[in-house]
N, C-alpha and C positions, 0 to 999 in steps of 0.2 A: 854638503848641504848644511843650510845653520840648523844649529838643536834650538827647541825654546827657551835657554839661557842667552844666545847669541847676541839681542838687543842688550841686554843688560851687561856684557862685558866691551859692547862696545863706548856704554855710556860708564864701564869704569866703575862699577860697581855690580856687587850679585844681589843685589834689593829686589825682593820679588814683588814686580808691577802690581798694583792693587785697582779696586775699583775707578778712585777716584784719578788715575794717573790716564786709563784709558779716556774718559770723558774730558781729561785736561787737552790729550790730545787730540780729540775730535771737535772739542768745542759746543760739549752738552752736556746737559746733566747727569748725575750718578744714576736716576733713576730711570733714566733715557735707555744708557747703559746695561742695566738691569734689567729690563725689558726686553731687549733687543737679546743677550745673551740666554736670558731663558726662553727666548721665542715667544714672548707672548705678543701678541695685536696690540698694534698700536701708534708706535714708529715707522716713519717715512721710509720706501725703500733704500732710499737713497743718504736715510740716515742707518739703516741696516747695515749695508754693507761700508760705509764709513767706520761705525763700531768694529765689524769684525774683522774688517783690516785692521785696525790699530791692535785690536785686541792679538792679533796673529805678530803685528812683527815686535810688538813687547813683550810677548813671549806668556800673555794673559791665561791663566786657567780657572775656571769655576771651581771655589772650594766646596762642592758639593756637603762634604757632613757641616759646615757651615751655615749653609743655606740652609739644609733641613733644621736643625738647633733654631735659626732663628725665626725661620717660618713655622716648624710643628708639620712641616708638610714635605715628602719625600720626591714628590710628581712622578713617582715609580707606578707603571704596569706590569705587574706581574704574568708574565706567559707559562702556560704549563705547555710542552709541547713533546709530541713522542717520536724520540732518537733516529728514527729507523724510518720516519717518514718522508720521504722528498717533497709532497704535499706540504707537509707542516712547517719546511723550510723555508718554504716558499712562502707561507703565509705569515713568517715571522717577517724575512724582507721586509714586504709590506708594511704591515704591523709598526717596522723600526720607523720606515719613512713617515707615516700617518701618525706617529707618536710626537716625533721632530717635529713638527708641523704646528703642534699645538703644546707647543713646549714642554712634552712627558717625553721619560725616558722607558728602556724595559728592563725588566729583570727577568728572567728565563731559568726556567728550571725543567729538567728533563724528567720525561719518565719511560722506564726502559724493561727490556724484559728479566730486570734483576731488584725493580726501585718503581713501586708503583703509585698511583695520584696521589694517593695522603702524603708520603714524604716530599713527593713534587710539590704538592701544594704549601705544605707546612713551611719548605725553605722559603718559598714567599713571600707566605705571611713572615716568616722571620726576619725579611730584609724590607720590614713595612712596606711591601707593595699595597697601593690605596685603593687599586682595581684589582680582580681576576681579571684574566682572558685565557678563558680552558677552550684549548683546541680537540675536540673529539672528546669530551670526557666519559667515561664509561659508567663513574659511580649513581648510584641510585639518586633520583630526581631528590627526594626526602633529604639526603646526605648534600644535596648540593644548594637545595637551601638553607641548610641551616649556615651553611659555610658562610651564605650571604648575609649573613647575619652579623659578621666577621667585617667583612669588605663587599663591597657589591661584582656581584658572578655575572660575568659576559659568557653564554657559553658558543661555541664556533662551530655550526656544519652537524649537530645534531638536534633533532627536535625534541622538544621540553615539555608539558601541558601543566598549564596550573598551576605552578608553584611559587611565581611571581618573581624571574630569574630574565634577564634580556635573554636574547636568543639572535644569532645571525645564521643563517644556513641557507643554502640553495633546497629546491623541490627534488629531493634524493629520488622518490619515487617518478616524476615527471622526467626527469635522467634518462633515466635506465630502458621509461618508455620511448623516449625519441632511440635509442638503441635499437630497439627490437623495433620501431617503424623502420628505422632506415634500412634495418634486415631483411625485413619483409618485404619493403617497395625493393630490392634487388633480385627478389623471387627465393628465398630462404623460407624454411618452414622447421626444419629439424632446428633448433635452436637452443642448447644447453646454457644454464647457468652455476657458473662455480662459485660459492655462496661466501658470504663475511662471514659468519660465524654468529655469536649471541650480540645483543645491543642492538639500539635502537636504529641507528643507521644504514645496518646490515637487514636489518627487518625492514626497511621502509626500501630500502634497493630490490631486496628480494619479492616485496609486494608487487613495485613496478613491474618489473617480469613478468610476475605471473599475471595480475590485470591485462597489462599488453597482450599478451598470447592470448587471452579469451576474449580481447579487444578483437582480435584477426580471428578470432573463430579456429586456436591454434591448441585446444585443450589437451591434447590427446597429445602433444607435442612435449607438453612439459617437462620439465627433468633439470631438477635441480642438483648440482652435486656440492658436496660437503667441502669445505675450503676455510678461508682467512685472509688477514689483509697482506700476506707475504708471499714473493718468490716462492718458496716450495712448496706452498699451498697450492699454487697453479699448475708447479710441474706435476705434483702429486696426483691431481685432478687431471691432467691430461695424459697422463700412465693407466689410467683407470680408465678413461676410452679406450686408448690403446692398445689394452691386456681384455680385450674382448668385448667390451661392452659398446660397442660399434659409435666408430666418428660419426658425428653430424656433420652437419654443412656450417654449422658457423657456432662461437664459445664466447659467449659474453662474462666477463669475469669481476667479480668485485668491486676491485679498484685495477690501477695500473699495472701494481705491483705484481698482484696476483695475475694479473693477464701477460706479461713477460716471463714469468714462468712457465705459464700455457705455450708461448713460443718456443721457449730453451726447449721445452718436452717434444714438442712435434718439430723442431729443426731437425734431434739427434733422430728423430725417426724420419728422417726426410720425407715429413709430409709436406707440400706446398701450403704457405700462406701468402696471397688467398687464392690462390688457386684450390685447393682441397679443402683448404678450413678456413673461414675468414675468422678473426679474432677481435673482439672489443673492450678496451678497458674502461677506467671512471675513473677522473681527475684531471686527468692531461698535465700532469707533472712533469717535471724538466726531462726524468729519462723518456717516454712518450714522443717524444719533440726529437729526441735523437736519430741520426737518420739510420742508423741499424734497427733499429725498432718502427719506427714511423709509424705507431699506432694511432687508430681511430679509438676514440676517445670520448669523454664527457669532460667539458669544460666547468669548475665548478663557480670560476671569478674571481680570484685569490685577491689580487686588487680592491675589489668589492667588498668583498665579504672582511678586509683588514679594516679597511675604510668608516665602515659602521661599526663595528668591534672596538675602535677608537672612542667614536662618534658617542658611543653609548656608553660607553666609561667616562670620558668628558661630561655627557649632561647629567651623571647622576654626581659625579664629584666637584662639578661648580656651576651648574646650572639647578640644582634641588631639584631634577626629577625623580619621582620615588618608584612612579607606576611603570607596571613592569612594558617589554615593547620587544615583540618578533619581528623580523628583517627576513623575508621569504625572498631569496633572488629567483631568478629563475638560469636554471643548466640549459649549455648549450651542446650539439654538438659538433664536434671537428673532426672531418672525415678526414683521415688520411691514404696509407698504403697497405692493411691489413684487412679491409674487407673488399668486397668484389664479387656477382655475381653466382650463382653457384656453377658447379661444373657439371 
């Protein structure tokens, strides 16, 4: 396979190809050129893909701290995203694609259960990212404006009030209720929820719940149990029916995460799902999708919700939009192999 020096030892020299050599070869302009390699609107497709062939087999690369130097400008989004989520993986994909699209690149910083958002964020800002895009951020509304103040704050899948910060998220609450309807229309009534824990998401999941059950006239049913967005959250929560506190008919759990745990716990007790329990997560993340799991789920739109998290970082960084703007998707959901009837 040739490396990107190959055109240049064919022509007998190691001169690395510059601007002006690819536009020699295509037969346009440097800023034609320019254009097309940072993705911006404008050039013909068909002058597109002429550029980036040339640019490939002369072995062309964008001198990125260049470009910034002589622009002032990095075209970097900054992603904060947490380590451990398969959701959030999934919505960086996206994120990458819808960045490329409009000629910004990402910068990604983790934050984990050892390195929490301030340091996530701070390496951000340290690599001049020109946007946030905080996925799930936890810190106080107060704290995340003023960050905006910094760069402008996209925040992802959590809802905000007031503080004049974009907002993309689906209807966490509206979620959780189509959950507990498609429960219900199977003829379910004991109906346990295994909880996210503190933050606004996990309140707004947990709301839907409990609405829905007094939606079916299911008060007396209620039961929440104590959990988080992890595997042993769930396993932990489904030991605790277990160890006496009597199975329901069906366990609607947080997120995915925590609902696959709910499964690991009642496989090793050879309870049937769903014959004895049905199970439900929220996200429909890749493991979900797996066919050992085959969970019913909530679809949040990761696609979607990248899409405008872009969208919204573009018109405040070159379109001067100032005022702030929520993006309300709506969750769907996607039944699979884990709920069913009760017995």
């Amino acid at each position: 396979m040739d490396d990107d020096g190959s055109e240049r030892r064919r022509n007998g020299t190691n001169k690395r190809p510059r601007l002006e050599d690819v536009a020699a070869r295509v037969g346009v302009s440097t800023a034609s050129v320019s254009l097309v390699l940072r993705g911006v609107p404008g050039p013909s497709e068909r002058t597109r893909q002429s550029v980036l062939k040339a640019a490939a087999e002369l072995g062309y690369r964008v001198d990125r701290t260049a470009s910034m130097l002589a622009s002032r400008r990095t075209r970097l989004l900054g992603v904060m995203v947490d380590i451990h989520s398969p959701f959030h993986a999934e919505l960086v994909e996206h994120l990458h694609t819808a960045a490329e699209q409009v000629g910004y690149d990402l910068v990604l910083s983790t934050q984990t259960r050892t390195r929490d958002e301030h340091s996530a964020v701070e390496t951000l800002l340290a690599f001049r990212s020109e946007a946030l895009i905080l996925l799930g951020p936890t810190a106080p509304a107060d704290t995340l404006a003023a960050l905006d103040r910094k760069a402008p704050v996209i925040t992802v899948g959590r809802r905000i009030a007031d503080t004049g910060l974009d907002v993309v998220r689906t209807a966490d609450d509206d979620g959780v209720g189509q959950i507990v309807d498609h429960l219900v229309g199977l003829g379910h009534r004991e109906i346990v929820y295994v909880d996210g824990g503190k933050g606004v998401i996990a309140t707004d999941r947990r709301r839907g719940y409990r609405t829905a059950m007094r939606r079916h006239g299911l008060d007396e049913y209620i039961r929440v149990l104590h959990g988080d967005n992890t595997e042993a959250a769930g396993e932990r929560a489904a030991r605790h029916l277990l160890d006496g506190q009597g199975l329901p008919t069906a366990v609607v759990a947080f997120n995915d995460q925590c609902a696959i745990g709910v499964l690991a716990a009642l496989s090793r007790a050879d309870i049937a799902v769903p014959g004895r329990v049905s199970v439900v997560g929220y996200d429909d993340d890749t493991l979900s999708r797996l066919s050992c799991f085959n969970l019913t789920t909530v679809s949040q739109g990761a696609r979607e919700q990248a899409r405008h998290a872009v969208a919204a970082a573009v018109e405040r960084l070159d379109q001067g939009r100032s005022e702030p703007r929520e993006v309300v998707l709506t969750p769907h959901l996607v039944v699979r192999g884990t709920t069913a009837e009760p017995a």
